[in-house]
PDB file of N, CA, C and O in Angstrom:
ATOM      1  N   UNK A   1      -3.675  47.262 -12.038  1.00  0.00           N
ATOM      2  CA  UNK A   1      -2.510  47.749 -12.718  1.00  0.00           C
ATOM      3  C   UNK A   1      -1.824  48.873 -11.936  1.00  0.00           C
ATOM      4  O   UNK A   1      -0.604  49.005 -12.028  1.00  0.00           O
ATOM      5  N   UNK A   2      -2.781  49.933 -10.942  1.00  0.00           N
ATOM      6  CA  UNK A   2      -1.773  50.796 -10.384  1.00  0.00           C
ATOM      7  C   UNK A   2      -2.092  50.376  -9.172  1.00  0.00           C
ATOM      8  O   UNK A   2      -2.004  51.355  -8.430  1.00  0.00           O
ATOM      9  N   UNK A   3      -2.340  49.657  -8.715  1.00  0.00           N
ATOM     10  CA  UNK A   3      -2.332  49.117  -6.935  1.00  0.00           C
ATOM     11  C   UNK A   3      -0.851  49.236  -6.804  1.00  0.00           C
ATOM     12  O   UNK A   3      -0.823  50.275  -6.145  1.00  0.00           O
ATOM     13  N   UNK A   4       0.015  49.006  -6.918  1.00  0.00           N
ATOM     14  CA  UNK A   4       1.657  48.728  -6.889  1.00  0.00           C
ATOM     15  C   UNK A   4       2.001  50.707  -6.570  1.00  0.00           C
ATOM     16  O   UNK A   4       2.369  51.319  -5.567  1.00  0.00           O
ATOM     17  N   UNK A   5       1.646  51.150  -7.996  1.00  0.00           N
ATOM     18  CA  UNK A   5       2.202  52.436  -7.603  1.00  0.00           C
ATOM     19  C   UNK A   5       1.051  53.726  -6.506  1.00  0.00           C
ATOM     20  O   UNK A   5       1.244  54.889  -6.150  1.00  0.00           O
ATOM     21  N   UNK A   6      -0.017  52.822  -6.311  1.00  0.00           N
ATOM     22  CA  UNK A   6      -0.765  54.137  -5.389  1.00  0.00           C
ATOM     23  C   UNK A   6      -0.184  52.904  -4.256  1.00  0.00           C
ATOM     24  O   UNK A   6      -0.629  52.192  -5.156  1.00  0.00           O
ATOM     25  N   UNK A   7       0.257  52.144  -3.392  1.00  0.00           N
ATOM     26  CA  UNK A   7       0.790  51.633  -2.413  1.00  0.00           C
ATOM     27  C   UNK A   7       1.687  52.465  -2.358  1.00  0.00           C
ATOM     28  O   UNK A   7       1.603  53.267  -1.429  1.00  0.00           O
ATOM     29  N   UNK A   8       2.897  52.596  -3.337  1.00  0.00           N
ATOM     30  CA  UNK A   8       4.589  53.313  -3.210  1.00  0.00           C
ATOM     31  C   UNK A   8       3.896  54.390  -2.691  1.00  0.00           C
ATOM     32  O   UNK A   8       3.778  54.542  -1.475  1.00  0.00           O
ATOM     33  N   UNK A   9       3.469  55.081  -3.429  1.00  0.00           N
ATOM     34  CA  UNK A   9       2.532  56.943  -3.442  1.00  0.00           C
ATOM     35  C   UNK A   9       2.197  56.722  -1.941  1.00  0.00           C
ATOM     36  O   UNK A   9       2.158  57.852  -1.455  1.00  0.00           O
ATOM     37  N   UNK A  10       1.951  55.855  -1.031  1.00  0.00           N
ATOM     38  CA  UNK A  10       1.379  55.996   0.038  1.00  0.00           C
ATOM     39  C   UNK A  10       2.211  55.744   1.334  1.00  0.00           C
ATOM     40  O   UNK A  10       1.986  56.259   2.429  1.00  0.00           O
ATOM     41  N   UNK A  11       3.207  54.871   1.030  1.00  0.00           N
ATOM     42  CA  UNK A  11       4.416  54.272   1.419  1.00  0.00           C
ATOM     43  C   UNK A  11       5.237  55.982   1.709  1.00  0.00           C
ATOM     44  O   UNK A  11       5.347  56.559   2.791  1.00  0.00           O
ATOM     45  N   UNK A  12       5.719  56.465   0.317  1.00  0.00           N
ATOM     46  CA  UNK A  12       6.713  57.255  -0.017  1.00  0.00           C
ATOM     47  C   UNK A  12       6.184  58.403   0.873  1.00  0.00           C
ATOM     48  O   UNK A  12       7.081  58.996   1.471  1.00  0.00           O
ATOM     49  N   UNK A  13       4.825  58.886   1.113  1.00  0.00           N
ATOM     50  CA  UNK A  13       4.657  60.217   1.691  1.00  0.00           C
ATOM     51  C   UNK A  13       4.709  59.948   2.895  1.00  0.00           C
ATOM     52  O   UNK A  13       5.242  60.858   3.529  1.00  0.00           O
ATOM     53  N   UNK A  14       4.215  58.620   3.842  1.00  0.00           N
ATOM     54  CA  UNK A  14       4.189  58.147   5.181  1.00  0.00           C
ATOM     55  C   UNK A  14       5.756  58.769   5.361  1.00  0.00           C
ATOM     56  O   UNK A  14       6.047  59.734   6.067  1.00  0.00           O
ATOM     57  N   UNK A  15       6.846  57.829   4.400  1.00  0.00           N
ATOM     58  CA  UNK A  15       8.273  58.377   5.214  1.00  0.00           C
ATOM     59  C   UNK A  15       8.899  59.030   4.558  1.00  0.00           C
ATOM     60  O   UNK A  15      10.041  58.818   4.150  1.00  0.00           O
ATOM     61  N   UNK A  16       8.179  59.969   4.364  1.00  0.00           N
ATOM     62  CA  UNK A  16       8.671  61.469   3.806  1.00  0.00           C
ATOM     63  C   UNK A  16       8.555  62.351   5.135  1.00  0.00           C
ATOM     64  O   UNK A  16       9.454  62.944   5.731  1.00  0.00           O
ATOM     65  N   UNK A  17       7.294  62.275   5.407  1.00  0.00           N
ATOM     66  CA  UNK A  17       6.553  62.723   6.647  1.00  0.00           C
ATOM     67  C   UNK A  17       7.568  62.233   7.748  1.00  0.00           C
ATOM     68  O   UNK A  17       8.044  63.133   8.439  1.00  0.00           O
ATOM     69  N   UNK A  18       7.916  61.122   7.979  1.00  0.00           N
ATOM     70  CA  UNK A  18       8.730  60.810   9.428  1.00  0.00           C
ATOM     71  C   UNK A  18      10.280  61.315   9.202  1.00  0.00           C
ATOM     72  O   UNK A  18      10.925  61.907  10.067  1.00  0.00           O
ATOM     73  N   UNK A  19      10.613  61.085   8.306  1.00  0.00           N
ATOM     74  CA  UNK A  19      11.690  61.797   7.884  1.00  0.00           C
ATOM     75  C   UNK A  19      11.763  63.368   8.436  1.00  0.00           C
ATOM     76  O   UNK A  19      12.238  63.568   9.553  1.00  0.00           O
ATOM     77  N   UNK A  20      11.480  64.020   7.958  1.00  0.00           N
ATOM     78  CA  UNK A  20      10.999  65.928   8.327  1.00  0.00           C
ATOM     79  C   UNK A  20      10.823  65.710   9.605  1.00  0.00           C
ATOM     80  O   UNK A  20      11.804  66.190  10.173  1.00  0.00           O
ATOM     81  N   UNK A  21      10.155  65.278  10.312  1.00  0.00           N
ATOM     82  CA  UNK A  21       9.582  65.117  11.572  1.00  0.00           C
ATOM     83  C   UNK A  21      11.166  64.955  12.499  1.00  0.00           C
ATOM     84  O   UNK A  21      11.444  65.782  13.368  1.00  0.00           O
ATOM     85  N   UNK A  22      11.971  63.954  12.212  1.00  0.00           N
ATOM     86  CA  UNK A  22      12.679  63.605  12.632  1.00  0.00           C
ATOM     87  C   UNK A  22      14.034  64.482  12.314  1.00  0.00           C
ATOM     88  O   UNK A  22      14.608  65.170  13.158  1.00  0.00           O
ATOM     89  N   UNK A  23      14.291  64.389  11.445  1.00  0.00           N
ATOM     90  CA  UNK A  23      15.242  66.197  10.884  1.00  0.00           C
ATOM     91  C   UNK A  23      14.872  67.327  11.491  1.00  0.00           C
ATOM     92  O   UNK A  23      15.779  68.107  11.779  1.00  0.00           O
ATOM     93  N   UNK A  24      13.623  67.657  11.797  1.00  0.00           N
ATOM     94  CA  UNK A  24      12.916  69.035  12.740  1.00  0.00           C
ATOM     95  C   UNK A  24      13.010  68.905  14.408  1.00  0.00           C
ATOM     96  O   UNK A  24      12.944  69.741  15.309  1.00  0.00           O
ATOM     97  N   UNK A  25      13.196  67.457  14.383  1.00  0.00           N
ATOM     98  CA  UNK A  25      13.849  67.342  16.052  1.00  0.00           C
ATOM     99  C   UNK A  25      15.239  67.008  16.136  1.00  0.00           C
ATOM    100  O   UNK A  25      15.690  66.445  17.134  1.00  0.00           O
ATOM    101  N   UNK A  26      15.967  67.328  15.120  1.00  0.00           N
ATOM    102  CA  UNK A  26      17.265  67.042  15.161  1.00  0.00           C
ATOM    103  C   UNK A  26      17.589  65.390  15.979  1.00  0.00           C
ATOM    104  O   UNK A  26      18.522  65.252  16.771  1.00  0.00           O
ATOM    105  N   UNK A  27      16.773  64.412  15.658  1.00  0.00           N
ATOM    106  CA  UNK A  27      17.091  63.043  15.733  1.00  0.00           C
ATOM    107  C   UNK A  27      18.357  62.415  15.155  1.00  0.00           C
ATOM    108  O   UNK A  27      18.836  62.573  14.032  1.00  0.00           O
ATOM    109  N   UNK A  28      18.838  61.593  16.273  1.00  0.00           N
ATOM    110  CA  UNK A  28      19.993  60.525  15.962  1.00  0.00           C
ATOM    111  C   UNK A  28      19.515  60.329  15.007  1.00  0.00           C
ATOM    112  O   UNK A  28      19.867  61.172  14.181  1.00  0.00           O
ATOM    113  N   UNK A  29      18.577  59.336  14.468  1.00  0.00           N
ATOM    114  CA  UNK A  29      17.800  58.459  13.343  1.00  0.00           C
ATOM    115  C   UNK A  29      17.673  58.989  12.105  1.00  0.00           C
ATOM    116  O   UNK A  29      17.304  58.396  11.092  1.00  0.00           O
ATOM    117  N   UNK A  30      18.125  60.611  12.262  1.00  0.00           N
ATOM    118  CA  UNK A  30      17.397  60.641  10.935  1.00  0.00           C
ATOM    119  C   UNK A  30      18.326  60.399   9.670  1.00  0.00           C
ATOM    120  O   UNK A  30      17.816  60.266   8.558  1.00  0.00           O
ATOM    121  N   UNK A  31      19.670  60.347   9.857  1.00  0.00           N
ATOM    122  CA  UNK A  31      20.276  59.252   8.831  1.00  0.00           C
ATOM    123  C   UNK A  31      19.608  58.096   9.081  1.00  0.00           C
ATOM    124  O   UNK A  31      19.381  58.008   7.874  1.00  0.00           O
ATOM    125  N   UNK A  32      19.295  57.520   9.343  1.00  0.00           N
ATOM    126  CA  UNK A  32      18.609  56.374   9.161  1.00  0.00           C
ATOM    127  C   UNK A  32      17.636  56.319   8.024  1.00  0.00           C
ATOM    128  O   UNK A  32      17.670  55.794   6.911  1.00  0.00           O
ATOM    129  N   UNK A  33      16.649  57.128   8.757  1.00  0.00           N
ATOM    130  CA  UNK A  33      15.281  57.272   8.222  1.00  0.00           C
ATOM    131  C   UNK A  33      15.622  58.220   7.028  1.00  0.00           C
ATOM    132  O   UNK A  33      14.718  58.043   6.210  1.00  0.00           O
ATOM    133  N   UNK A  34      16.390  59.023   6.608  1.00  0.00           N
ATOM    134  CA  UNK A  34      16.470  59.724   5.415  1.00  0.00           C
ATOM    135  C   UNK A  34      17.430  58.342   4.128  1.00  0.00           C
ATOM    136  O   UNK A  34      17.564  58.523   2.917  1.00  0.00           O
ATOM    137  N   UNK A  35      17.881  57.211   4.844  1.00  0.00           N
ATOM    138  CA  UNK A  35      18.307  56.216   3.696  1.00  0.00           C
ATOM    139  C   UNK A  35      17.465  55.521   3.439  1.00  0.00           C
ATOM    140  O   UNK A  35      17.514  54.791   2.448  1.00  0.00           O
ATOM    141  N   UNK A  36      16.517  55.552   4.212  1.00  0.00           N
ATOM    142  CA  UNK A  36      15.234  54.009   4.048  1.00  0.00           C
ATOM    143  C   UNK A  36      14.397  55.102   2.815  1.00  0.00           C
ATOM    144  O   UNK A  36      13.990  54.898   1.671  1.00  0.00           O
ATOM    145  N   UNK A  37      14.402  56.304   3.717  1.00  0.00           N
ATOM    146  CA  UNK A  37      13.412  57.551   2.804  1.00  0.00           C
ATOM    147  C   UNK A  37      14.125  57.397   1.245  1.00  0.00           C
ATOM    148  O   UNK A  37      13.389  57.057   0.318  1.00  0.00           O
ATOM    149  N   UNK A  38      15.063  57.566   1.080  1.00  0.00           N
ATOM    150  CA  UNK A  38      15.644  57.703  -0.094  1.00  0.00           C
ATOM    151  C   UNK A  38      15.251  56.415  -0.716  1.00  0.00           C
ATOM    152  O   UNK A  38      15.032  56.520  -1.923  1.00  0.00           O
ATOM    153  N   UNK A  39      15.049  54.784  -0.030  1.00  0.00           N
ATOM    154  CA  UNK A  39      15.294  53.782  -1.232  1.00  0.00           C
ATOM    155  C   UNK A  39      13.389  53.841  -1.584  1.00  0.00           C
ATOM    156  O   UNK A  39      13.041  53.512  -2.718  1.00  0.00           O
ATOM    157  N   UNK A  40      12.642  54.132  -0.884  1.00  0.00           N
ATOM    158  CA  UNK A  40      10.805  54.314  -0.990  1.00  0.00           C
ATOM    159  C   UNK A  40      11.453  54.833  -2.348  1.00  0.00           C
ATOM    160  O   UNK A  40      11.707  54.365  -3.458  1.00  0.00           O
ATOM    161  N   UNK A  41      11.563  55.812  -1.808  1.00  0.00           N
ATOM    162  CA  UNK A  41      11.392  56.773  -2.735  1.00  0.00           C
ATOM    163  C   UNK A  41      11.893  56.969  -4.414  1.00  0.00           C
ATOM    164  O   UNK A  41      11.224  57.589  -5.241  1.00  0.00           O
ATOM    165  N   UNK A  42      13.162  56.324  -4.690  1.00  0.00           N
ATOM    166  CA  UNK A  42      13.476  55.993  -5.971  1.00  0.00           C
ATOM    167  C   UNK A  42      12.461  54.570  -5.713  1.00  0.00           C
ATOM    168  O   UNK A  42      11.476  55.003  -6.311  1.00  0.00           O
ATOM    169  N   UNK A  43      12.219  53.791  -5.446  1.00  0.00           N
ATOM    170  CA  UNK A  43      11.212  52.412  -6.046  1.00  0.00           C
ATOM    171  C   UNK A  43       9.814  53.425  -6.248  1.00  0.00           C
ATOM    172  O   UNK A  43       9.138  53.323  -7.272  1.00  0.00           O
ATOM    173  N   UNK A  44       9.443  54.466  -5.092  1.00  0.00           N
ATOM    174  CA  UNK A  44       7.740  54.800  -6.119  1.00  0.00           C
ATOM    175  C   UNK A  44       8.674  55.934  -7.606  1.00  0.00           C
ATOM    176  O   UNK A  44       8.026  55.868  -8.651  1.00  0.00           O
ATOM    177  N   UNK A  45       9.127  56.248  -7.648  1.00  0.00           N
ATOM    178  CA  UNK A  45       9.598  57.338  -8.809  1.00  0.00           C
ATOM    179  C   UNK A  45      10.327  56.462  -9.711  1.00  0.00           C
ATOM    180  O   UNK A  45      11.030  57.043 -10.538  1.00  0.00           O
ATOM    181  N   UNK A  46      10.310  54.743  -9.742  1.00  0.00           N
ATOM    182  CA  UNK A  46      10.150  54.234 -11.042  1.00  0.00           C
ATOM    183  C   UNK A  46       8.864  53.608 -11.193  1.00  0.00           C
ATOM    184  O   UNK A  46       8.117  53.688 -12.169  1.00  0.00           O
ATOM    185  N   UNK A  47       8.696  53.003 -10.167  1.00  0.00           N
ATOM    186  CA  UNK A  47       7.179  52.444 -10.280  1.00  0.00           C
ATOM    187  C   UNK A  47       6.294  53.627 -11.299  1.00  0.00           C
ATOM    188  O   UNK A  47       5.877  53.451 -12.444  1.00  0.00           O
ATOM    189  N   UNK A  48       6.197  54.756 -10.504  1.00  0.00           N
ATOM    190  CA  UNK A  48       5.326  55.890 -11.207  1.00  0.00           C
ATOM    191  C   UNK A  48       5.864  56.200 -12.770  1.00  0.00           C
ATOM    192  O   UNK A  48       5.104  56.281 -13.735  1.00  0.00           O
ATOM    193  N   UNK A  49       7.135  56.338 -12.820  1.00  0.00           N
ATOM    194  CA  UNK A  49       7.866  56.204 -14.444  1.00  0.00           C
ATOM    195  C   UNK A  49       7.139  55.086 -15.475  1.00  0.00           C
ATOM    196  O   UNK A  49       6.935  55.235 -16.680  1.00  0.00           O
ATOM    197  N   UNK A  50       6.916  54.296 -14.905  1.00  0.00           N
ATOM    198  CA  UNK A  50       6.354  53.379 -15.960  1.00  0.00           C
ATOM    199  C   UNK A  50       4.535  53.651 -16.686  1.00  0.00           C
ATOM    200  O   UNK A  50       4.061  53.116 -17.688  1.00  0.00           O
ATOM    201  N   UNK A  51       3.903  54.603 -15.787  1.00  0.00           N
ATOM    202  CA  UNK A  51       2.557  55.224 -15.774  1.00  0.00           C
ATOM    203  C   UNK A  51       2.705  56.173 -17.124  1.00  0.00           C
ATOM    204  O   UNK A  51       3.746  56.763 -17.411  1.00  0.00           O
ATOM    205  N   UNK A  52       1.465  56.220 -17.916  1.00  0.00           N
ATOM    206  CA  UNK A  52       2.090  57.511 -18.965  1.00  0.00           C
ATOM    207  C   UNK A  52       1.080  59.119 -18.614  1.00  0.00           C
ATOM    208  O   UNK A  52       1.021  60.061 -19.405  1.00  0.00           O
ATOM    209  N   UNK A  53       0.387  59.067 -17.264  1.00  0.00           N
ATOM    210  CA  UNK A  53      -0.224  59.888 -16.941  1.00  0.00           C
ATOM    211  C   UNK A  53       0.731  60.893 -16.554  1.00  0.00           C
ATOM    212  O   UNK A  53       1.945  60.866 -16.350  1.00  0.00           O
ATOM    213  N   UNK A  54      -0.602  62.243 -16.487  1.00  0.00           N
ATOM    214  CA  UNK A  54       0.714  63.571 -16.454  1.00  0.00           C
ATOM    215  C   UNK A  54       0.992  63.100 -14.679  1.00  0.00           C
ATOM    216  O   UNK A  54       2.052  63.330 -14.097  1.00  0.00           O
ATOM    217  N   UNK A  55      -0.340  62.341 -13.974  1.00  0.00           N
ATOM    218  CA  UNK A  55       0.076  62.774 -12.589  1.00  0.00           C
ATOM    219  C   UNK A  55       1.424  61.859 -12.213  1.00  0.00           C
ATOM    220  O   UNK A  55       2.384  62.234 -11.541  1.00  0.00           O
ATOM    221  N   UNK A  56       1.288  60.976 -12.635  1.00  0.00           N
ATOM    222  CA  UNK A  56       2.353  59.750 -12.632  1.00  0.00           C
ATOM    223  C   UNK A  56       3.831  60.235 -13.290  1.00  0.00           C
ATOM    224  O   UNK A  56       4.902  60.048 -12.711  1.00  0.00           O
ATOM    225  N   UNK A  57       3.738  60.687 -14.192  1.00  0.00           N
ATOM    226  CA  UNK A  57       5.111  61.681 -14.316  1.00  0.00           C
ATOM    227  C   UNK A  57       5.577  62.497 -13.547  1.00  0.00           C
ATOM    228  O   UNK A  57       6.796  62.607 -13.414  1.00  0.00           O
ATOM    229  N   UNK A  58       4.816  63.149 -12.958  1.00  0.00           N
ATOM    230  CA  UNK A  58       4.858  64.409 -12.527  1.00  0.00           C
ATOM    231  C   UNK A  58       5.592  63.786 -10.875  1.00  0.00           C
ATOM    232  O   UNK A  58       6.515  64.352 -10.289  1.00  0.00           O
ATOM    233  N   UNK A  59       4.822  62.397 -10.352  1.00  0.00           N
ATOM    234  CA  UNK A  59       4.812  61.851  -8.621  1.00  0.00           C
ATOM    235  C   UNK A  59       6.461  61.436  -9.395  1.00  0.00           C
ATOM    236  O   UNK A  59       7.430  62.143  -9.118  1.00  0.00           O
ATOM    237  N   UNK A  60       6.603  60.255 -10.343  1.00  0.00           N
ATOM    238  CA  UNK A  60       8.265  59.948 -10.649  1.00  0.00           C
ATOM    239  C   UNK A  60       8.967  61.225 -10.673  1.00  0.00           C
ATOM    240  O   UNK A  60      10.176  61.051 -10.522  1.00  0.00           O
ATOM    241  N   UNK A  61       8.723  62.127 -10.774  1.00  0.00           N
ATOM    242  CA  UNK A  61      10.073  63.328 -11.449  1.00  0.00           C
ATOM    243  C   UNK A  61      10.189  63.614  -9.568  1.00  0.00           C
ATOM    244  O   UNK A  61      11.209  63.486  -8.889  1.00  0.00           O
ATOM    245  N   UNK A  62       9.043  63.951  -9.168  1.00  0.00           N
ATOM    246  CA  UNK A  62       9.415  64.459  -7.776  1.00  0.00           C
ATOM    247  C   UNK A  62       9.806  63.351  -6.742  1.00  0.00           C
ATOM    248  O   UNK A  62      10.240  63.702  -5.644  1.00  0.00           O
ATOM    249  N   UNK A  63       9.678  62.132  -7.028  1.00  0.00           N
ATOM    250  CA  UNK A  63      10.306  61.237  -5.947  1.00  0.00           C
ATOM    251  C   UNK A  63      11.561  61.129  -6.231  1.00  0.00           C
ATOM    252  O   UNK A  63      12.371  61.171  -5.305  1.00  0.00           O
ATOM    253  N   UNK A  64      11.972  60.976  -7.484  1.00  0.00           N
ATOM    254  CA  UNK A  64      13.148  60.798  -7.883  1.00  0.00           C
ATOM    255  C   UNK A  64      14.348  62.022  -6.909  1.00  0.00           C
ATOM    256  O   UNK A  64      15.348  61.808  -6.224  1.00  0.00           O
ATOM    257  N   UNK A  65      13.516  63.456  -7.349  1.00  0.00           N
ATOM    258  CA  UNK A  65      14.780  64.549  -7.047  1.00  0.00           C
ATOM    259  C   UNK A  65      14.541  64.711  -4.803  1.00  0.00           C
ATOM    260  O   UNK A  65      15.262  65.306  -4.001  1.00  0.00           O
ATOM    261  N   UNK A  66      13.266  63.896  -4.564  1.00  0.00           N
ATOM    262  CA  UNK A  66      13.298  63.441  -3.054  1.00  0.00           C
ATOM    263  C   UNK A  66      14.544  61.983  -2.747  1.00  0.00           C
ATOM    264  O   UNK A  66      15.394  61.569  -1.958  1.00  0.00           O
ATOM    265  N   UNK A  67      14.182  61.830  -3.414  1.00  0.00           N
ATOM    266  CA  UNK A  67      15.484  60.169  -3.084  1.00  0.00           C
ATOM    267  C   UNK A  67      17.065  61.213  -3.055  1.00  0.00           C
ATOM    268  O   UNK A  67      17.900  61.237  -2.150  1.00  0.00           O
ATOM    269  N   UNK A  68      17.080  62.044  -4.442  1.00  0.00           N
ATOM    270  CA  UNK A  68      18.358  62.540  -4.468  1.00  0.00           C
ATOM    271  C   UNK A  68      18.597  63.384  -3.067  1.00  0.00           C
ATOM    272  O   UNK A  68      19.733  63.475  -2.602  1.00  0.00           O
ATOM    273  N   UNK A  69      17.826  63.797  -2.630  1.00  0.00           N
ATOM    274  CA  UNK A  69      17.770  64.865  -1.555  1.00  0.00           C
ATOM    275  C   UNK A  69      18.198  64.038   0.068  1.00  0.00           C
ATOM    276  O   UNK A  69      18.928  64.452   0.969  1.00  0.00           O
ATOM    277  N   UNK A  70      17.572  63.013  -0.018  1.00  0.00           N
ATOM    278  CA  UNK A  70      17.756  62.178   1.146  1.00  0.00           C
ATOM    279  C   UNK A  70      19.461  61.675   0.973  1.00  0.00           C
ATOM    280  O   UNK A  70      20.308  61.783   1.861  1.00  0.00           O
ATOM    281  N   UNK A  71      19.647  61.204  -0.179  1.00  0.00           N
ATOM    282  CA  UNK A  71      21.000  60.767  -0.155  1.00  0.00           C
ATOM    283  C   UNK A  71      22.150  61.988   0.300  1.00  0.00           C
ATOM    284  O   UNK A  71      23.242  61.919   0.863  1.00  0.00           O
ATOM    285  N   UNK A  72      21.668  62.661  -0.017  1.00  0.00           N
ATOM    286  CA  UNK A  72      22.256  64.214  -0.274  1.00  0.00           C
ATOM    287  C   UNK A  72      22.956  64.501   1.920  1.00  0.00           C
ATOM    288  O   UNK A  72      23.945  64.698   2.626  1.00  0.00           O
ATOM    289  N   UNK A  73      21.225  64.265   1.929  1.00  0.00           N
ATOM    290  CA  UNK A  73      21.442  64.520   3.419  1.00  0.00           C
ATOM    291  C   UNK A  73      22.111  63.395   4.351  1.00  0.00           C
ATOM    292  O   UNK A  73      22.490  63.709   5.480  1.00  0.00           O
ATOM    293  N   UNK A  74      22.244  62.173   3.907  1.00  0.00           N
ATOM    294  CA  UNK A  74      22.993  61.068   4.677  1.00  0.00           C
ATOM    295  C   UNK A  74      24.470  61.407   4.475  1.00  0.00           C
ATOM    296  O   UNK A  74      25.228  61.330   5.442  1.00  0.00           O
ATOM    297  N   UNK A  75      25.051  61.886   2.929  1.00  0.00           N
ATOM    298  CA  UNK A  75      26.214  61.949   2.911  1.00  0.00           C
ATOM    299  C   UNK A  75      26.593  63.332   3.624  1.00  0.00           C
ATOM    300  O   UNK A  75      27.789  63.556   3.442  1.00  0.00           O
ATOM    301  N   UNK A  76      26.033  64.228   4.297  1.00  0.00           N
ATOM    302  CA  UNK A  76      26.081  65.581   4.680  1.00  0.00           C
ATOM    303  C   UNK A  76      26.350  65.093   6.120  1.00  0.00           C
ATOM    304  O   UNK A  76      27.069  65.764   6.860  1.00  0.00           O
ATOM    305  N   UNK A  77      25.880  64.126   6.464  1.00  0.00           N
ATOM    306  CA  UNK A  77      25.692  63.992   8.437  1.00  0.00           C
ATOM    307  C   UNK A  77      26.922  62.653   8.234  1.00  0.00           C
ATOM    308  O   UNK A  77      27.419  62.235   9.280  1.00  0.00           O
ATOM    309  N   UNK A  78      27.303  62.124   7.134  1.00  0.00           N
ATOM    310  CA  UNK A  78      29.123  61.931   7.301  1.00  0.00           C
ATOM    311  C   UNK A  78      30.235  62.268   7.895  1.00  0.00           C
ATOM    312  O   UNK A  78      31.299  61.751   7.555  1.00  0.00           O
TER     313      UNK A  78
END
């Protein structure tokens, strides 16, 4: 039943991680990698929404306002 959302959870921090990495070297890519980052990231922060655990609330509320953040930063390097 949570194989789906500890995959996202594992998915979402891998390119969270390359993301930063790539923003901290001031990379071409990282519009790139901050839109791919953003779509992980709203799919684990509903996946996790559907969980009624506090940790599973807690991973949706913060992927969610990470997705917003990535979008944030693609429309910024516009």
């Amino acid at each position: 039943m949570m194989a789906r959302c500890i995959q996202l959870d594992m998915e979402c921090a891998a390119i969270c991680y390359a993301a930063a990495q790539l923003m901290s070297i001031g990379s071409s890519k990282a519009e790139d990698i901050c839109r791919i980052c953003a779509e992980i990231c709203e799919e684990c922060g509903n996946e996790c929404g559907k969980h009624h655990t506090v940790h599973c609330q807690e991973c949706a509320e913060m992927c969610h306002r990470c997705a917003e953040e990535c979008r944030r930063m693609v429309q910024m390097a516009v």
